[in-house]
VEXDREN-2710 file (C-alpha; in Angstrom, 1 decimal):
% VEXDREN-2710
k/r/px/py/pz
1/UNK/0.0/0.0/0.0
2/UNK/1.5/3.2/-0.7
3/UNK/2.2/5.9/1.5
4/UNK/0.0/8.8/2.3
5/UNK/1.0/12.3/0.7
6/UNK/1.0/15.7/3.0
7/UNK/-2.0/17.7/1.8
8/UNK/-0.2/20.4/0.8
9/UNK/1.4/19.0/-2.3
10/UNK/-1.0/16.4/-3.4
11/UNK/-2.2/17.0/-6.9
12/UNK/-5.4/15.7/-8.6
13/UNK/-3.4/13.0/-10.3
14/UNK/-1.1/12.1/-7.3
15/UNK/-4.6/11.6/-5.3
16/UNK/-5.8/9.3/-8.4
17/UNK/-2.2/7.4/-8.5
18/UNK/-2.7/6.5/-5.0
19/UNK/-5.7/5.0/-5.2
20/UNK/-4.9/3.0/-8.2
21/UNK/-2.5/0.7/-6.6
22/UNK/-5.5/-2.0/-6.0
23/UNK/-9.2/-1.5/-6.9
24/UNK/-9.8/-3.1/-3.1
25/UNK/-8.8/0.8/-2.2
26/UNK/-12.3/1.5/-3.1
27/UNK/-13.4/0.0/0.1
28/UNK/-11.1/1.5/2.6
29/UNK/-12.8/4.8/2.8
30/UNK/-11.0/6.7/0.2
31/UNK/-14.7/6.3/-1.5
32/UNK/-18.0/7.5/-0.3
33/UNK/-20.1/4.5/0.6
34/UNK/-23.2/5.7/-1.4
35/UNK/-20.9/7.0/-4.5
36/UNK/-19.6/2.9/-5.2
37/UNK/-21.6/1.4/-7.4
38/UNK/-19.8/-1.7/-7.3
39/UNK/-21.2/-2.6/-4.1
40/UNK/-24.9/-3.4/-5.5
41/UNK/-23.5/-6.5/-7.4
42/UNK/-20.4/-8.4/-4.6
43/UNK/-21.5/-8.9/-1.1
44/UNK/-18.4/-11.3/0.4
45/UNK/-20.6/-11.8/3.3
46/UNK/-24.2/-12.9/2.4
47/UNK/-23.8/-12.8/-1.4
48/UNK/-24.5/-16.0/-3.7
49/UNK/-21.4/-18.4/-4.2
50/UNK/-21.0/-19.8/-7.7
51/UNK/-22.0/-23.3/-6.6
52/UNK/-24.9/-22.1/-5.1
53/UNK/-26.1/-20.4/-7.8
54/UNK/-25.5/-23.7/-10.1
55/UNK/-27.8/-25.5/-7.4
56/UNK/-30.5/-22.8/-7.5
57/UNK/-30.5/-22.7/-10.8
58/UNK/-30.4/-26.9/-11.3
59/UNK/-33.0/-26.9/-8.8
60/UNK/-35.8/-23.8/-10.3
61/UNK/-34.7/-23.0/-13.9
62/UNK/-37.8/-23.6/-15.8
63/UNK/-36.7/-25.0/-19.0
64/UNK/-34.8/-27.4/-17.1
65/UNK/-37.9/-28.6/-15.4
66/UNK/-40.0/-28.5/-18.2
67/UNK/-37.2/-30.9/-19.8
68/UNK/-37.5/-33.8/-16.8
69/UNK/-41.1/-33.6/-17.4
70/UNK/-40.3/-35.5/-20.9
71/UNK/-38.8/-38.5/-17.9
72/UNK/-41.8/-38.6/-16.3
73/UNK/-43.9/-38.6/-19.5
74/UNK/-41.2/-42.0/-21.1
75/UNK/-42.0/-43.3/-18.1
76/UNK/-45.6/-42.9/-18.8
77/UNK/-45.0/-44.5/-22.5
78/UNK/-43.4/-47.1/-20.3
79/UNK/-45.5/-48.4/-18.4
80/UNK/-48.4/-48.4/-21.2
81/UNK/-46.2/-50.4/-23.2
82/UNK/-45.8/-53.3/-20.6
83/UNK/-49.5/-53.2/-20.9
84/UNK/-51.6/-56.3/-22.4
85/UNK/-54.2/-55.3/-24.8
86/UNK/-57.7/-55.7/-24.0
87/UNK/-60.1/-58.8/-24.7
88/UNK/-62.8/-57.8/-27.0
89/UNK/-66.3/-58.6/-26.2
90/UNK/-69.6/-58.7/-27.9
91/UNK/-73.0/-59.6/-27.7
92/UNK/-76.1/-60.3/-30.1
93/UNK/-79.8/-60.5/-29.5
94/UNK/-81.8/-61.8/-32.2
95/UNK/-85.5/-62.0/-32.3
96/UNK/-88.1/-63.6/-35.2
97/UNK/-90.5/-61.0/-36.2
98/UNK/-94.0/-62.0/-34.8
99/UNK/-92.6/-65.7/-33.3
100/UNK/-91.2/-66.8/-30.5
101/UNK/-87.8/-67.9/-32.0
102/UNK/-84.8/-66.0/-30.2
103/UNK/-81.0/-66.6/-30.2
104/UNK/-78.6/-64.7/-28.0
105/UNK/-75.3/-65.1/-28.9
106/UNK/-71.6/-63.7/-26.4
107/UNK/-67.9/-63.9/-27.8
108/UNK/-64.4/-62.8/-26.6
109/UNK/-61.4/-62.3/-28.2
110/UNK/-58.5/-62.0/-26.6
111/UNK/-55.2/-60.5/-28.9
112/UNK/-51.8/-62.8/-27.5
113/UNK/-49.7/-60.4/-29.3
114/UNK/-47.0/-63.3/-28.9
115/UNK/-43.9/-61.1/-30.9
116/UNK/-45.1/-57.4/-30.3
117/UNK/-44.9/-56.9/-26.8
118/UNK/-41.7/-57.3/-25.6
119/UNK/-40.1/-55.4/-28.6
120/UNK/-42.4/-52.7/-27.4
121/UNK/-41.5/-52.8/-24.1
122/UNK/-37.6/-52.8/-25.1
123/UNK/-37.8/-49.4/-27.2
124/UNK/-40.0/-47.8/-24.5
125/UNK/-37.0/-48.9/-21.8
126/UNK/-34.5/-47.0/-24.6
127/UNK/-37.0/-44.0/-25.2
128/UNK/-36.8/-43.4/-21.0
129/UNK/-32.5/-43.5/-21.4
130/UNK/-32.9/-40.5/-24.4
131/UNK/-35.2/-38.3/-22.1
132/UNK/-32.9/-38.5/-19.1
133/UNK/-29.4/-38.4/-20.9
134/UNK/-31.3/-35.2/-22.8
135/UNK/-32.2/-33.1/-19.7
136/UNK/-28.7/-34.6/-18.0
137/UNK/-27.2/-32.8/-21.0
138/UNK/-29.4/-29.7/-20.5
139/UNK/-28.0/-29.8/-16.7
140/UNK/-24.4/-29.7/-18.3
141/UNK/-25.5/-26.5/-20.7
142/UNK/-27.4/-24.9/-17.5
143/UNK/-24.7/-25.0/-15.5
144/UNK/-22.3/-23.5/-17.9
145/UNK/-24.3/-20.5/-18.6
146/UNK/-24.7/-19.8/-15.0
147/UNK/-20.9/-20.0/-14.6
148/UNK/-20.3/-17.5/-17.6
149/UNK/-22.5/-15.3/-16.4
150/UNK/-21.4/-15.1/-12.7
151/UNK/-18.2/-14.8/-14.0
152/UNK/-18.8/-11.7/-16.8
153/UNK/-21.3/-9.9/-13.6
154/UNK/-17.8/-10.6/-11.7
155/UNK/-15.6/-9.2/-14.1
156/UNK/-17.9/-6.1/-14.1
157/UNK/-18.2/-5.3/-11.1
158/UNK/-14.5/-5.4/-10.8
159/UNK/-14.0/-3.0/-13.5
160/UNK/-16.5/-1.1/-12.0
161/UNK/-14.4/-1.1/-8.7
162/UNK/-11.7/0.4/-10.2
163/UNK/-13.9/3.2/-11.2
164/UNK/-15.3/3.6/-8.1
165/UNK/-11.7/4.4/-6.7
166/UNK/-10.7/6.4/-9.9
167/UNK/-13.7/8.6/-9.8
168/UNK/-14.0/9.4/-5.4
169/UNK/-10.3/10.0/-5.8
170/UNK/-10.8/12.3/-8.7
171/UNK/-13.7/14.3/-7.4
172/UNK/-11.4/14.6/-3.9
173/UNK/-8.6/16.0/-6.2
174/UNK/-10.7/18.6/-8.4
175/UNK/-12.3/19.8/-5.2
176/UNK/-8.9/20.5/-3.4
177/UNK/-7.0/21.9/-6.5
178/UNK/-10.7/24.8/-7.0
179/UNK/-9.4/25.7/-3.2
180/UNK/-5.9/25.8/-4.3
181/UNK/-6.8/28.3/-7.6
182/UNK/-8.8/30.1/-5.8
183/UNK/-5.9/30.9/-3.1
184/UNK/-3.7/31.7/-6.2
185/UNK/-1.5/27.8/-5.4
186/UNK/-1.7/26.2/-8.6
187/UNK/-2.6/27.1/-11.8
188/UNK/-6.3/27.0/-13.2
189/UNK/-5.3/24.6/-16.0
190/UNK/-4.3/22.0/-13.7
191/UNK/-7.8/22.3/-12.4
192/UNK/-9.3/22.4/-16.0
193/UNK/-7.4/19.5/-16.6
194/UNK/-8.4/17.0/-13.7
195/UNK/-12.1/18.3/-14.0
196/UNK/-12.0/16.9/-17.6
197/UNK/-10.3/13.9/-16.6
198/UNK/-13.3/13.6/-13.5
199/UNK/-15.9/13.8/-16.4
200/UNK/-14.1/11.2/-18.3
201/UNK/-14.1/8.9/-15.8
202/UNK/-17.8/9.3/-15.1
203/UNK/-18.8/8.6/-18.1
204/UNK/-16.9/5.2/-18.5
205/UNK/-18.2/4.4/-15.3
206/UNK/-21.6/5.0/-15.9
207/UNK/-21.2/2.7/-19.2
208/UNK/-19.4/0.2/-17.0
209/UNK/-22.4/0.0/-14.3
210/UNK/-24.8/-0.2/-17.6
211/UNK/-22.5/-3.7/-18.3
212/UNK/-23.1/-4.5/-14.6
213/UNK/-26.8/-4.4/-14.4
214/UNK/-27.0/-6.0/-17.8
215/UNK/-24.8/-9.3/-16.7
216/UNK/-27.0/-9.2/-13.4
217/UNK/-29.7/-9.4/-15.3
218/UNK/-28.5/-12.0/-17.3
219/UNK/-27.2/-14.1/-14.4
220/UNK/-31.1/-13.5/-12.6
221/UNK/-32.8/-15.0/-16.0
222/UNK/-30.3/-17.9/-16.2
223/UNK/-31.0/-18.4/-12.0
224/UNK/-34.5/-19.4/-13.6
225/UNK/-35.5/-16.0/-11.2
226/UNK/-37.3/-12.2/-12.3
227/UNK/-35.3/-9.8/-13.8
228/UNK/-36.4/-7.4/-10.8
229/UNK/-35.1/-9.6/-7.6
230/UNK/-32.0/-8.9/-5.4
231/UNK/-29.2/-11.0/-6.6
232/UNK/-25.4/-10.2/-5.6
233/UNK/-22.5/-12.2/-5.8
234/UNK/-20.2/-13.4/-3.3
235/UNK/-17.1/-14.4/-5.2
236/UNK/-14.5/-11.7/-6.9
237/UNK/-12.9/-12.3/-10.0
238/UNK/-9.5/-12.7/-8.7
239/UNK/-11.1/-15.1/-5.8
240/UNK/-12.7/-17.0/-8.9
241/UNK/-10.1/-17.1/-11.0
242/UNK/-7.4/-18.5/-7.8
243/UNK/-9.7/-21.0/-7.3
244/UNK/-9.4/-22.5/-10.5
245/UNK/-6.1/-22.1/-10.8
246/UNK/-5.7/-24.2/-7.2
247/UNK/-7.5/-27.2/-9.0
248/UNK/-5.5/-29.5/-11.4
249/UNK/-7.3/-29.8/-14.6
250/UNK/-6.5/-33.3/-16.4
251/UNK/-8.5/-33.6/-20.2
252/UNK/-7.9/-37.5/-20.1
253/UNK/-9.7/-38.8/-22.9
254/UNK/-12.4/-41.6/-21.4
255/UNK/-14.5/-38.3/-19.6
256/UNK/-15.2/-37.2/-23.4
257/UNK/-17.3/-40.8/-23.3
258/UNK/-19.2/-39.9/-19.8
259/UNK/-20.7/-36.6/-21.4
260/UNK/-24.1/-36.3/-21.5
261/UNK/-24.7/-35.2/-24.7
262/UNK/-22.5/-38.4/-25.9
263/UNK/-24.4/-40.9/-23.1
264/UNK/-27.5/-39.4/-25.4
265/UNK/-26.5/-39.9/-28.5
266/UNK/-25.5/-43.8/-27.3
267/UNK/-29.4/-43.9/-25.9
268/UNK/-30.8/-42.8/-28.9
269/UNK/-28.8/-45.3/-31.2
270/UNK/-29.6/-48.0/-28.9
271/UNK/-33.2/-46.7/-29.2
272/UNK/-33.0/-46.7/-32.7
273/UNK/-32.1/-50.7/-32.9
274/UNK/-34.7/-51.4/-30.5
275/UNK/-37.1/-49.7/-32.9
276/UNK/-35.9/-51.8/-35.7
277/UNK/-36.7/-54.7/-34.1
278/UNK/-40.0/-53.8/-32.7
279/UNK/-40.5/-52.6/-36.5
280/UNK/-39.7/-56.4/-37.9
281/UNK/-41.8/-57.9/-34.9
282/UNK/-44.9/-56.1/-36.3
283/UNK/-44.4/-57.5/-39.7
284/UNK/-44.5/-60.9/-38.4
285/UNK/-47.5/-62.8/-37.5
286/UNK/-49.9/-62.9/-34.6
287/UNK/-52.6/-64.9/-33.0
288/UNK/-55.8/-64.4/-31.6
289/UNK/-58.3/-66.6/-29.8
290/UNK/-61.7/-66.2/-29.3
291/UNK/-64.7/-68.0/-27.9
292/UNK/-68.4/-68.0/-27.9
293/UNK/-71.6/-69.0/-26.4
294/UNK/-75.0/-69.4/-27.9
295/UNK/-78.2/-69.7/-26.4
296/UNK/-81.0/-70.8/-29.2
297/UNK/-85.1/-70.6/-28.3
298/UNK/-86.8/-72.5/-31.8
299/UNK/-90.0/-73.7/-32.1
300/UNK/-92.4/-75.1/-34.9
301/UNK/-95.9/-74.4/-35.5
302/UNK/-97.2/-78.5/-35.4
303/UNK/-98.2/-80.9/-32.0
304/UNK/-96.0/-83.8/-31.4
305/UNK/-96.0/-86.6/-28.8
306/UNK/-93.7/-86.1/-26.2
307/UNK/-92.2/-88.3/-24.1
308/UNK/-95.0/-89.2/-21.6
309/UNK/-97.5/-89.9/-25.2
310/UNK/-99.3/-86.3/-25.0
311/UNK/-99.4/-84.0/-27.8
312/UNK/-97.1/-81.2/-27.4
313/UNK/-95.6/-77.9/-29.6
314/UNK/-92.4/-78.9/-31.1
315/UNK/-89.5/-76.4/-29.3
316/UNK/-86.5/-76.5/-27.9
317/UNK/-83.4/-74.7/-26.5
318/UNK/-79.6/-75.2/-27.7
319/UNK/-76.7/-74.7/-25.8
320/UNK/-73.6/-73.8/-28.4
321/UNK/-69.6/-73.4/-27.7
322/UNK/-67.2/-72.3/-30.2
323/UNK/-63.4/-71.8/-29.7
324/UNK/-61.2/-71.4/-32.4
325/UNK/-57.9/-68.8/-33.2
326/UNK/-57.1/-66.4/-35.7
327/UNK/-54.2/-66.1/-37.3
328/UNK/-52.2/-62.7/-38.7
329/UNK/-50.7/-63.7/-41.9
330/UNK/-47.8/-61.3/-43.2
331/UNK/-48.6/-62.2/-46.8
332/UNK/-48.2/-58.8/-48.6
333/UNK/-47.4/-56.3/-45.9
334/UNK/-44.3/-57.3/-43.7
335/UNK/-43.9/-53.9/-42.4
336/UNK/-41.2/-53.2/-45.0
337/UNK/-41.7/-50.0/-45.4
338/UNK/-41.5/-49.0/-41.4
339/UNK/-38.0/-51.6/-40.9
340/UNK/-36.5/-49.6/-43.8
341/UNK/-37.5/-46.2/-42.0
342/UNK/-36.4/-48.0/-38.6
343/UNK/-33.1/-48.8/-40.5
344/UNK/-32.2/-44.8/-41.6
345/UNK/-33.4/-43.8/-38.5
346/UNK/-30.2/-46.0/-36.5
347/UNK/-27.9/-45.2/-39.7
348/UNK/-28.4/-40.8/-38.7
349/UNK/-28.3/-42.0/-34.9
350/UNK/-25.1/-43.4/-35.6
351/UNK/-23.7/-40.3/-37.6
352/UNK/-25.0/-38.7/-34.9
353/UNK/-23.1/-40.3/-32.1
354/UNK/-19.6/-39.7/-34.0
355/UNK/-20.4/-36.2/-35.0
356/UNK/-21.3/-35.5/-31.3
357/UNK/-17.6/-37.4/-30.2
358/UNK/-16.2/-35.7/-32.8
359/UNK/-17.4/-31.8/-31.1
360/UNK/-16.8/-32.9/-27.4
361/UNK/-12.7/-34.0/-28.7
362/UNK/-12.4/-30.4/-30.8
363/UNK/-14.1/-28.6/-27.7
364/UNK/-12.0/-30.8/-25.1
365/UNK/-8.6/-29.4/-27.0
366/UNK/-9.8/-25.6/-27.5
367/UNK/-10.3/-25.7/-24.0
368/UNK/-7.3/-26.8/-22.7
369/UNK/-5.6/-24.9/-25.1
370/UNK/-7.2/-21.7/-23.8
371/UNK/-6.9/-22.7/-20.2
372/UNK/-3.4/-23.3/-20.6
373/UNK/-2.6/-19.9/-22.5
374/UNK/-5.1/-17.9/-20.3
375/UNK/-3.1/-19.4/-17.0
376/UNK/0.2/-18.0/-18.7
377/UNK/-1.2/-14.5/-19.1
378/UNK/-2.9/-14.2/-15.5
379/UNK/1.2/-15.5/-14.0
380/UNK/2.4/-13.1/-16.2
381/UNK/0.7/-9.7/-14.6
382/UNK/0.7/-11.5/-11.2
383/UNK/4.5/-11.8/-11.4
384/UNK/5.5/-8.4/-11.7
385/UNK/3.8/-6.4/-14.3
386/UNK/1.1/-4.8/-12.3
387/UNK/3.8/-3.8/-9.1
388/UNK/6.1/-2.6/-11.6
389/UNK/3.6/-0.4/-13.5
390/UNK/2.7/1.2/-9.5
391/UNK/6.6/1.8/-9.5
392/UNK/6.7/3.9/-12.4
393/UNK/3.3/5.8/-11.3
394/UNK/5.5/6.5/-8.5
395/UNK/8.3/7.8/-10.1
396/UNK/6.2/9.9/-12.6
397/UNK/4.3/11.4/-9.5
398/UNK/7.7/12.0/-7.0
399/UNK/9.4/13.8/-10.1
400/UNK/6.1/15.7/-10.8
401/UNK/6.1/16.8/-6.8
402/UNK/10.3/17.7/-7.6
403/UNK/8.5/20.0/-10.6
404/UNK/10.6/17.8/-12.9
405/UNK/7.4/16.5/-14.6
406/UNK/4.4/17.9/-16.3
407/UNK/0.2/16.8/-14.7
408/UNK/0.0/16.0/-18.6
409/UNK/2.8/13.1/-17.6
410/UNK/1.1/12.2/-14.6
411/UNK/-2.2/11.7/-16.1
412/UNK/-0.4/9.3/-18.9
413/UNK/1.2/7.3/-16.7
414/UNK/-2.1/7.2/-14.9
415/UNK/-3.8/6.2/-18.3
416/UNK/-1.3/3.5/-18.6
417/UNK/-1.9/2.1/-15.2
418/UNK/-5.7/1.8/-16.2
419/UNK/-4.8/0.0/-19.1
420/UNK/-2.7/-2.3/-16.9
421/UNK/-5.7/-2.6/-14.9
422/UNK/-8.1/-3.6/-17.4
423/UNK/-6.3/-5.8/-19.0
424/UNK/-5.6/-7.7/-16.0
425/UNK/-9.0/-7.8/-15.6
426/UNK/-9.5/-9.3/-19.4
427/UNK/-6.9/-12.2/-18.6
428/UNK/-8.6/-13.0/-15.5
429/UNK/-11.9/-13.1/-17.5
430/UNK/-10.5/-14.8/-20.4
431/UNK/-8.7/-17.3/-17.8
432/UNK/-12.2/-18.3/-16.1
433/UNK/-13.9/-18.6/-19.3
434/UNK/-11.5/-20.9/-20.6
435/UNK/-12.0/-22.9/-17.5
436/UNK/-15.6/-22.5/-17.8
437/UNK/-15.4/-23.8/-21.1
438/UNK/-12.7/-27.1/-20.1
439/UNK/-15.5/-27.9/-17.1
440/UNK/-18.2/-28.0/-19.8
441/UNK/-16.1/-29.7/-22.1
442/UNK/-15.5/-32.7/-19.8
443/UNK/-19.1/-33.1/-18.6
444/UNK/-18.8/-31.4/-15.4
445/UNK/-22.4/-30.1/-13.9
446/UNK/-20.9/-28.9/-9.7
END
């Protein structure tokens, strides 16, 4: 931390050098509380942790819920294809027009389906892998978006720190140098120029907090929550970032095979065979058996003797059983036409699969390849470049207090500091994106 500067010589600029050695300055009282803006978005104490934001979002994002609903709705198809089909059964009433002849007549049929049914139960056990492989897959994609966008409302809330710190400083400066015109001390163009700077640095703040709200926004919709609810962060950038450079990333090849886009494409080529066979167990033929009972009432109109020699009508009742089968022939239609659609169907599913294996190995490489280089570029202005670039905005501003240098120099090297700044900040966002980017690669969800 750098050493406080008598009142008496210290500059706009020398005030804004100082508080550019770390954007934590912002927080140390050199900055009105109600002026930060970056305190709506990171709360270290109560705010939301990345992995609780994955688990909030795993746990209430809608389209991830309306995606398990397509389990629960396999498992539906499931169970009705375990089902065995219903007997049929029907009964006739006959009637002679003005006699007393009447015949009523009751069959069943009962469908064995002997070939059908357990190819129908196989592809409705696949069907249930595709559904939860799919909205595994969508867990993988969910959880990736909420990392990127915790990380890009991380990233701007740190570059909106650094603006906090630049612009309190600023504001401090301009008001002490107007005291020090107006007693003659200093120039009025030293004051012109630090008010113009102050504006400056306004301005790109105000378009920095506008790239704050926005990534909060995003971060709420991806969170499966309103766009108008209180969400802050608890993780910084830098805390982010160390955290994933603490962990040892491997990219061994068999995780590219426990993906869940991958494990999908496997369940629907398996569910493709199974609906080839289900579509060749159709074609072939079935059996049916059915009964039936028949009660007849006929009469004649003559007398006959009956059995104890008296003269009765001539009528009687029948009492008739049937039982027989019927058999499904596949004579013309073999259920050619639905095996040869069955057949593309696992052909694409197999394409499929390798195209799929094919992405996760390209996006496995660019991944490490960005984590690696990322990595390099974070070590590099951890190592020195960022202390060294506060050592020459010290010199600038000691040979500016020695009148040796110009404010113009001052507010250069300042510049250059800020530029330091930044793009520290856009290694340590490109460093967790690439991380972000190797954990979806490999399949992670937490």
């Amino acid at each position: 931390m750098m050493q406080s500067i008598s009142s008496g010589v210290l500059t706009g600029a020398v005030v804004v050098a100082a508080c550019l050695a770390t954007p934590a300055l912002a927080q140390t009282g050199q900055a009105a509380a109600d002026d930060r803006m970056a305190v709506r978005y990171v709360d270290p104490v109560s705010g939301m942790s990345i992995d609780q934001a994955v688990a909030l979002a795993l746990e209430r994002e809608p389209e991830l819920l309306a995606a398990r609903t397509t389990i629960t709705a396999a498992r539906g198809g499931r169970q009705q294809a375990a089902l065995r089909p219903n007997p049929m059964v029907s009964v006739m009433r006959q009637e002679q027009n003005r006699g007393s002849d009447n015949t009523t007549s009751t069959e069943v049929e009962w469908p064995l389906e002997l070939f059908r049914r357990r190819s129908r139960i196989a592809a409705a056990d696949r069907a249930i892998e595709v559904t939860e492989f799919a909205a595994a897959d969508q867990e993988r994609m969910l959880a990736t978006t909420i990392r990127a966008a915790y990380g890009e409302l991380a990233a701007a809330a740190r570059e909106l720190e650094v603006s906090d710190a630049l612009v309190a400083a600023t504001r401090s400066s301009y008001q002490l140098l107007r005291g020090r015109v107006d007693e003659g001390a200093t120039p009025p163009l030293e004051r012109n120029i630090v008010e113009v700077e102050l504006h400056r640095l306004e301005a790109r703040r105000l378009l920095q907090a506008g790239q704050a709200e926005a990534a909060l926004i995003a971060l709420k919709r991806a969170l499966g929550g309103a766009p108008y609810g209180v969400v802050t962060v608890r993780d910084s950038l830098d805390a982010l970032v160390q955290a994933d450079l603490q962990a040892t990333a491997t990219t061994d090849a068999p995780a590219i095979g426990q993906r869940a886009d991958i494990l999908e494409a496997d369940a629907r080529l398996r569910l493709a065979e199974a609906r080839v066979d289900q579509a060749r167990s159709d074609g072939r033929l079935d059996l049916n058996l059915f009964g039936s009972y028949m009660r007849m009432n006929a009469s004649f109109p003559q007398m006959a003797f009956g059995s104890l020699g008296t003269l009765e009508p001539v009528q009687g009742i029948f009492h008739n059983l049937a039982a027989g089968a019927t058999v499904v022939v596949p004579l013309n239609n073999r259920n050619q036409g639905a095996i040869a659609a069955a057949q593309a169907e696992r052909a694409g599913a197999q394409y499929l699969r390798d195209a799929r294996a094919l992405t996760a190995e390209s996006e496995l490489a660019i991944a490490a390849a960005r984590d690696a280089h990322a990595r390099r570029a974070v070590a590099v202005y951890t190592s020195g470049v960022r202390t060294l670039a506060q050592q020459n905005l010290d010199v600038v501003r000691e040979t500016y207090d020695l009148g040796r240098s110009t404010l113009t120099e001052v507010l250069a090297e300042q510049r250059r500091f800020l530029e330091i700044e930044m793009g520290y900040t856009d290694a340590l966002r490109a460093a967790f994106e690439a991380r972000t980017a190797l954990k979806r690669a490999r399949g992670d969800v937490k």
